[in-house]
TILUM-908226 format. One record per residue (C-alpha): x, y, z. Coordinates in steps of 0.05 Angstrom, whole numbers. Layout:
BEGIN
      X      Y      Z
      X      Y      Z
...
***
This chain:
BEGIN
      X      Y      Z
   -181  -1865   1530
   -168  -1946   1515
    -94  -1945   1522
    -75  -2007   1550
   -100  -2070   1540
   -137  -2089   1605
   -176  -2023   1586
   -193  -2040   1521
   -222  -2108   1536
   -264  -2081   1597
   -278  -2013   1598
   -272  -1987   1534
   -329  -2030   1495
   -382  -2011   1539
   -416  -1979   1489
   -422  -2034   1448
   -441  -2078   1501
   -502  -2034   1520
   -521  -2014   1437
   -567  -2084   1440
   -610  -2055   1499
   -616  -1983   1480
   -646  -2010   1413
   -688  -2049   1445
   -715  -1995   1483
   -726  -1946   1422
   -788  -1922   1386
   -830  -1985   1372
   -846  -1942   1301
   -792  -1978   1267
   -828  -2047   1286
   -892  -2029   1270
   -871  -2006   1202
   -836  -2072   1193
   -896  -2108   1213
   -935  -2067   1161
   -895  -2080   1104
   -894  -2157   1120
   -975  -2142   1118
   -971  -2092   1067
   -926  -2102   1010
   -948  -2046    969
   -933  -1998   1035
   -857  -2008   1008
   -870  -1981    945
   -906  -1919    968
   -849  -1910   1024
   -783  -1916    974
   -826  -1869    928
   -843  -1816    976
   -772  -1818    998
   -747  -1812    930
   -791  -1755    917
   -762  -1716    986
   -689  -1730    970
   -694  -1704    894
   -730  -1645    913
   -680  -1628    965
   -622  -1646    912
   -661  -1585    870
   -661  -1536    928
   -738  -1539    938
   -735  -1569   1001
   -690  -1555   1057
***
């Protein structure tokens, strides 16, 4: 664990350090659907209402 302070300003951020580079490295989907909506406003609309749809019909129980 980070107990002591040399640890905490090395070691234990490492994560943190390395989160930039991992994201970079993710699925590109997020960045093509960014690009999209820049393109495509109206692709917003249709997204926020297909994901309100989801989320009510799981808040009924229709959808697990």
């Amino acid at each position: 664990m980070c107990g002591n302070f040399a640890e905490q300003t090395s070691g234990c951020r490492l994560g943190a350090e390395l989160a930039p580079a991992f994201v970079l490295r993710d699925n590109p989907t997020r960045e093509i659907a960014g690009i999209l909506i820049l393109i495509i406003p109206r692709l917003l609309n249709i997204i926020v209402a297909i994901y309100l749809i989801v989320i009510g019909l799981v808040g009924l129980g229709f959808l697990r």
